[in-house]
N, C-alpha and C positions, 0 to 999 in steps of 0.2 A: 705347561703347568708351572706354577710358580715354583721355586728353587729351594730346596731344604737350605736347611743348613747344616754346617759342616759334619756336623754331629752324626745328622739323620734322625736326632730326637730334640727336638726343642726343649729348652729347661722349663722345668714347671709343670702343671695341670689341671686342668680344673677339674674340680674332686664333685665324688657324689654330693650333694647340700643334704643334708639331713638332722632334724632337731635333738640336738643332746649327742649328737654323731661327729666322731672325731675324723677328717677323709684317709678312707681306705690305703692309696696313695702316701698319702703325708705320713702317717703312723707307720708305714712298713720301711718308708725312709730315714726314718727315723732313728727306728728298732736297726737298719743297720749302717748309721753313718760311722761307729764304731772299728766298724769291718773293712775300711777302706776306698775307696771310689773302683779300683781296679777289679776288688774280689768283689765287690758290690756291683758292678756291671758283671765280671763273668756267672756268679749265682745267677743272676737276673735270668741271662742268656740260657744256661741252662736248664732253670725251673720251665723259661721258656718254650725252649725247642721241648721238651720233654713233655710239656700240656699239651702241644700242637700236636705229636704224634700220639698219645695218649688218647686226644678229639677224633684222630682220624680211624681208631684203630674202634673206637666204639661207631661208627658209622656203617649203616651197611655194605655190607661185601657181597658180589653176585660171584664171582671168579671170573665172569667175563672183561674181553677188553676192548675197547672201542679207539682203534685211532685214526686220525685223520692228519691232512699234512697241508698248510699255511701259507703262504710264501705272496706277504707285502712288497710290492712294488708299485713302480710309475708304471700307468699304462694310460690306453684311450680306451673311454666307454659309451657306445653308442644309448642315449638316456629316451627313444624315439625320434631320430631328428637331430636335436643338436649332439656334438661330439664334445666332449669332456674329459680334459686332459686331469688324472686325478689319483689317487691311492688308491690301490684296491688289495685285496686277496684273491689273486688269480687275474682272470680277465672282465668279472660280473658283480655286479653290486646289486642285492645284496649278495656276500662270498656264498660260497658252495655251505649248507644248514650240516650241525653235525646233532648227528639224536643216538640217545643212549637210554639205559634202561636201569629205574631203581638202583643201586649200588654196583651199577660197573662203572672200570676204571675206563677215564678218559687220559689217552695220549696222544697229545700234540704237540707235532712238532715244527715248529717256525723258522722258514728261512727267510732272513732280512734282507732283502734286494737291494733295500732304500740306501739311500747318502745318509742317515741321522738315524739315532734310536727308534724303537718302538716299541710296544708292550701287547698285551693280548688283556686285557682284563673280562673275567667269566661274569657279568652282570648277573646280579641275584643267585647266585648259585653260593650254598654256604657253605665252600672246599675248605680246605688248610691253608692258613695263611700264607705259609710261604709259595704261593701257585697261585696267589690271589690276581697279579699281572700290576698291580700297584705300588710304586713307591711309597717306604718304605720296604714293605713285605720283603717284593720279589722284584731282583735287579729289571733294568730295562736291558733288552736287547739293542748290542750297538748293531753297527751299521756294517754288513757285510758276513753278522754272526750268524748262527742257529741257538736256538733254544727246544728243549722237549717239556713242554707243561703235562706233568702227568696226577690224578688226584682221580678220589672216586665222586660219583653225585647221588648225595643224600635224597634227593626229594625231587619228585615230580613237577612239572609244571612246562611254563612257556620263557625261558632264558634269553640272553644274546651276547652276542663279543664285540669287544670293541677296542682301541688303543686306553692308555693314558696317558697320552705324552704330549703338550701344547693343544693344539688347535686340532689335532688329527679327528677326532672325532668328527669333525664337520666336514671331511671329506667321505672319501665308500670304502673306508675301513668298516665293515661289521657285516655280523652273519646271525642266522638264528640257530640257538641252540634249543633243542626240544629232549627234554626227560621224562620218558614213559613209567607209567606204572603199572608193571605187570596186572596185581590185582584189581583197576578199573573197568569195573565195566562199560565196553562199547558199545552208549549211548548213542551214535551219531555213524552215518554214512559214509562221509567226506570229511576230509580235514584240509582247510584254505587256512594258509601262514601268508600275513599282509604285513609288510614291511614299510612303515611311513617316517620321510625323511623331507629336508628343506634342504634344497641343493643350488649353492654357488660355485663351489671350486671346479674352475674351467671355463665358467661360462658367465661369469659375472666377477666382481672384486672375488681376489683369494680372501680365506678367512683370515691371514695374517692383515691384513691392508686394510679389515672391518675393525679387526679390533685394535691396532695401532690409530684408526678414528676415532673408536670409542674411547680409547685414551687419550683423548689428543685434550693438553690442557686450554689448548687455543681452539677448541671446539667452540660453535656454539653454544649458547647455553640454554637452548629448549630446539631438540631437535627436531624437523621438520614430522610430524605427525598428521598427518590428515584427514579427519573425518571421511568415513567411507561411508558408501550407504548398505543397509541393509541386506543382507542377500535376498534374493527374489525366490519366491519356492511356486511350483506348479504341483500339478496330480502326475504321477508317476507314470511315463508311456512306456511302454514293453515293444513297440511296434515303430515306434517315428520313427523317420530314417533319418538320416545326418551325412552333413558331408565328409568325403574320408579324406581329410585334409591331415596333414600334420604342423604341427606348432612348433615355429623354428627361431622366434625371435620372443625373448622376454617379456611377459605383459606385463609387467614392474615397472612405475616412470624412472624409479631408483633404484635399479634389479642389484642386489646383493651391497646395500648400506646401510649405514645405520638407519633408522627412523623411515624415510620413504614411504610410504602406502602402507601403514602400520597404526589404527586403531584402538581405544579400549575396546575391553571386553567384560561383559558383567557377572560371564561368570568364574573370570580370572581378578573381578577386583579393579580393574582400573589396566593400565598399558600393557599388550596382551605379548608385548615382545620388545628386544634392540633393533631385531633386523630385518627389512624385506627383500625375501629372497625372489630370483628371478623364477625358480622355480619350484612346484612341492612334487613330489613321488611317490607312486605303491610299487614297490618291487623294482623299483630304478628306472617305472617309467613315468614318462609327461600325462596328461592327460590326455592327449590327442591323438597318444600312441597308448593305448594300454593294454595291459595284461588282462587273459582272459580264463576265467576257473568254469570248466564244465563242470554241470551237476545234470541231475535227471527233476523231474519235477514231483515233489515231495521226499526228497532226501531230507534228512536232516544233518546239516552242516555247521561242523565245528569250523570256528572262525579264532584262528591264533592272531593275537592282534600287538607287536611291535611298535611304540614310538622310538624312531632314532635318530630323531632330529636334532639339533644343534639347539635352535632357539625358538620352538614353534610347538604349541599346544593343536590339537587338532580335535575337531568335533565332526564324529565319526557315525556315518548311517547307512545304512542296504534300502535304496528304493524302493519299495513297497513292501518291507517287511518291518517286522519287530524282532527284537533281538533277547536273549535272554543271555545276561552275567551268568556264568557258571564260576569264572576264577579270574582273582587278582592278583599279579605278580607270582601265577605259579602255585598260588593258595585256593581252596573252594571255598565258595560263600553260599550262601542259602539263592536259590535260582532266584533271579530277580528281572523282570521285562521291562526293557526302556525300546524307545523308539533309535535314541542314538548318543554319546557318549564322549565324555570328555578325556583325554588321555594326554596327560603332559610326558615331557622327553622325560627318555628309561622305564616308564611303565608299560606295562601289558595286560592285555585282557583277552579273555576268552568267553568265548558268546557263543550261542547255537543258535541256528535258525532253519526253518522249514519253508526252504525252497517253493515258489512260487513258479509259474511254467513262461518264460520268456526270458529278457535281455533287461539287466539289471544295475545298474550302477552301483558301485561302493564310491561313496564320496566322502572323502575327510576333509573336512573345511578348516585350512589354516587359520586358526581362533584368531580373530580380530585384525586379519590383513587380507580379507578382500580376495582368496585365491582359492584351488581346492587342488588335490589331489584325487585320483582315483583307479579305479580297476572296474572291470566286469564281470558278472555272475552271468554264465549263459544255459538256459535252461530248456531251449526250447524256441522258436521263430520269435524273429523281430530284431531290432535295430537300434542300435545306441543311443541314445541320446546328443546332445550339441556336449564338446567337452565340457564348459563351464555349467552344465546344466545342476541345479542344487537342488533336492528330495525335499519335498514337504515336511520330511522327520526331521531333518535337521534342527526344526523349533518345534516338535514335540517333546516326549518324556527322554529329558537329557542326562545321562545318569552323570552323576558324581561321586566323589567318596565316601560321605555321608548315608547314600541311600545303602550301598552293603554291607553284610554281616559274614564274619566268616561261619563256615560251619562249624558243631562242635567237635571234629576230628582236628582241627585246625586252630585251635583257640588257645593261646598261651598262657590264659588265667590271670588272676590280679595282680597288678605290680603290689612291690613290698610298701607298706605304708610311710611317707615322710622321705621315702628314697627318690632321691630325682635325678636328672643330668638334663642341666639346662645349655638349651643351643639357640643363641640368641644371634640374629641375622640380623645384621647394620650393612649400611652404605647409599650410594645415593646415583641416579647416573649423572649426574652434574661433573662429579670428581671421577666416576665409576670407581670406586674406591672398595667392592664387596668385601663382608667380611662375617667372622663368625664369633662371636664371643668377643667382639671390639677388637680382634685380631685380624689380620689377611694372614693366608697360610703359610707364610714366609718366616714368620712369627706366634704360630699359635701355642696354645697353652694344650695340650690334647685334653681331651675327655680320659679320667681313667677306672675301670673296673677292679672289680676281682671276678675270677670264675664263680659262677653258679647267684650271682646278684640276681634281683626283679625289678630292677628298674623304672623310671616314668621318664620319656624322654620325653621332654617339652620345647616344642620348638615357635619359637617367641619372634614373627617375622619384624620387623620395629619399622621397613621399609615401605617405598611405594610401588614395590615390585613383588608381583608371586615369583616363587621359588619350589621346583620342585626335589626335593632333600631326598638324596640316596645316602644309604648303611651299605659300606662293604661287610658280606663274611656271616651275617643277620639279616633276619626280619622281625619287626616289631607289628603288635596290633594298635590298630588306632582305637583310641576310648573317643567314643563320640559326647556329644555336647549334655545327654541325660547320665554321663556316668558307663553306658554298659558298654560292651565289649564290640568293633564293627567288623572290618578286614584288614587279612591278613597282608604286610605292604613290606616291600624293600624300598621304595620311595615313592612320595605323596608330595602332593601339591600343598604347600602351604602360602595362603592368601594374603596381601598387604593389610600389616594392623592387625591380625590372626594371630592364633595359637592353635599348634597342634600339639596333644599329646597320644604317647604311645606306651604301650609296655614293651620290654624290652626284656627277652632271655639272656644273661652273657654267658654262652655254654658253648664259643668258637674263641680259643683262646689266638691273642693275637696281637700285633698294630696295625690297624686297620683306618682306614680315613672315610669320614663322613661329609659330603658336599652336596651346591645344589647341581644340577644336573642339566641346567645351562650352559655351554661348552664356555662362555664366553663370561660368565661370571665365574665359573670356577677356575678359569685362568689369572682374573685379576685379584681370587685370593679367598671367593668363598668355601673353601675346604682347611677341615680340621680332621685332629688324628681322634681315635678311640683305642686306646692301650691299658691293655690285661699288667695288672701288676702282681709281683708273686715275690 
């Protein structure tokens, strides 16, 4: 991650824009440049800390406690086949799931095995800032220490952890975290959590050695990309047999570098990634070793669905089935049936489906690099398919952001009129120079609030890259393209030459940082802050 400075707060920030509106920020700076720098920082601090626990204390409380125990290190991870010398939480990637329930408290506690920092950051979960696992918030754990993250969870859904520190994310640092809600009712039989990941570390270039390429100013200067062809789709077999071989050498010509076997994609807008990995994964395995979820035949199965990839969109289907959105990033939407689904790194989705009586593949098709991931649903006789085998749905009804709506239990209502916060995404891979607001994070100006604002986050991609844009600490709704209100999202895909807008509640007092969710563009600087001023 790129390096604060010294400070930990950049000077300056880009203010709400609003007509005949003087910024928020600017005017409270103002009002007390009289007061000193030093009692103007310690108010600050205080007004601070004292909103944070204020947030927390209106937050539901179960009295219950939930904890579980961390412990990042080197180890070796058998991924089917090949071995993987790599980071993990324990001995397994994904780590050991931690699930909790409406407003009980989560305590965890982290021993750091590693030689170098690390952090825990709670994906989508809207905790108290100082437990968020991100710098500024909350220190990183050095090297050797413990830490106890301890905070309650507001809100139901499908979560996950993961570091923020460099390049770690692209290693098997992460777990799924799951938030029940007592009062749901269960709709569904089964419940399958699918963990999809793009895996180098150990078995192809480390992720340090990709992205000192991608930075390399003596790069070429249009990197190797090549035209892939089409994926191939058949009619669904429940029954072929296959041979039970395992896959022990990378089918990547350029397994873990830049550009290599890496394609447009059309429904990413044009270049669907940086990197082609030697391998993709459900649950930490290959495809030729995978994971297998029994069901009975007409269950109906909840489908927790995890990207936590590094640099890899995936387009997700159950062979011979249709799937139905029930929730995004943890939020419900109005039920909606696609055949199969597009899911950039940090989002999640939840799907149900009605079990059909055989052997099934889950295929997630690394979006626009020619590879797939998978798992299987076993329901009943018959036999796998060939690993690389790809479902006919794969080019059916392919959902995107667009198509969902939250429900109205879920619905944040209108932002305030003329109020905005613009996050305008520049850079090029030429230079690989990301950036947010003409800044790289090294340098940004934060975004800054006050509590209880409505906001329009408009995010303004200028590049020839999608980007998929996480909010620590929030979620915002997207306003689709007619005006109305869609789903509920902690990060969205935003497309080259695109805008995205959202509403935006600021009711989690904080400094919080906003990035995309590319392990390897927000290293080279696309991440900015979002700080609550008081």
């Amino acid at each position: 991650m790129p390096v604060l400075p010294t400070s930990g707060h950049p000077q300056g920030g880009v203010q709400l824009s609003r007509r005949g509106f003087i910024g928020a920020g600017i005017a409270s700076g103002l009002a007390l440049t009289g007061c000193g720098r030093s009692q103007t920082h310690s108010a600050g601090e205080t007004a601070m800390a004292a909103a944070i626990d204020a947030a927390e204390r209106a937050r539901p409380h179960s009295g219950r406690t939930v904890t579980a125990s961390l412990t990042p290190q080197r180890v070796e991870i058998d991924l089917g086949g090949p071995i993987a010398r790599t980071l993990a939480y324990g001995n397994t990637i994904p780590g050991p799931m931690i699930r909790a329930a409406v407003g009980d408290e989560l305590v965890v506690a982290v021993t750091n095995r590693l030689d170098h920092p690390t952090s825990v950051h709670w994906h989508g979960i809207a905790l108290r800032n100082d437990m968020d696992g991100a710098m500024p918030a909350t220190p990183n754990i050095e090297a050797g220490h413990d830490f106890t993250y301890r905070f309650s969870v507001p809100d139901p859904g499908t979560y996950w952890a993961h570091p923020h520190i460099g390049l770690q994310e692209d290693m098997g640092l992460y777990l799924p975290v799951i938030v029940d809600d007592p009062t749901e009712p269960g709709r569904y039989d089964a419940e399958w959590i699918v963990v999809l990941d793009d895996w180098t570390d150990g078995v192809g270039k480390s992720p340090q050695q990709i992205y000192d390429a991608l930075v390399d100013p003596n790069k070429p200067t249009a990197m190797p990309m090549p035209t892939t062809t089409p994926p191939t789709t058949t009619s669904t077999p429940t029954t072929t047999s296959t041979t039970a071989t395992t896959e022990t050498s990378p089918p990547s010509p350029m397994p873990g570098m830049p550009g290599g076997d890496v394609a447009s994609s059309d429904l990413l807008g044009g270049d669907a990634g940086d990197v082609a990995y030697p391998y993709y994964l459900i649950n930490g395995r290959i495809p030729a070793a995978p994971t297998t979820f029994n069901a009975k035949p007409g269950h109906r199965i909840r489908i927790r669905i995890i990207n936590a990839a590094a640099d890899t969109a995936f387009r997700v289907a159950l062979a011979g089935h249709s799937m139905t959105v029930t929730h995004t990033d943890g939020y419900p939407v109005l039920p909606t049936p696609v055949d199969a689904l597009l899911i950039g790194m940090g989002e999640r989705y939840d799907v149900v489906v009605r079990a059909a009586s055989g052997v099934f593949p889950l295929v997630a098709l690394a979006e626009g690099k020619n590879a797939v991931a998978r798992s299987l649903l076993s329901t009943g006789a018959g036999s796998a398919p060939d690993p690389q085998f790809r479902p006919a749905e794969l080019n059916k009804r392919v959902g995107t952001i667009e198509m969902f709506t939250a429900t109205t239990s879920a619905n944040l209502g209108r932002a305030e009129s003329g109020l905005e916060l613009p996050v305008v995404l520049g850079g090029t891979m030429t230079k690989y120079d990301w950036t947010i607001n003409g800044e790289p994070y090294s340098r940004t100006k934060p975004l800054q609030v006050h509590q209880g604002q409505r906001p329009t986050l408009v995010f303004n991609n200028t590049t020839m890259m999608w980007h998929p844009m996480h909010l620590h600490g929030h979620t915002y709704q997207v306003i689709k393209a007619d005006g109305s209100l869609g789903a509920r999202k902690d990060t969205v895909i935003v497309l080259p030459k695109q805008k995205v807008q959202a509403v935006l509640v600021t009711d989690n007092p904080g400094t919080w940082v906003m990035h995309c969710h590319n392990a390897y563009h927000l290293e080279a600087g696309m991440m900015t802050g979002l700080d609550y001023v008081f």
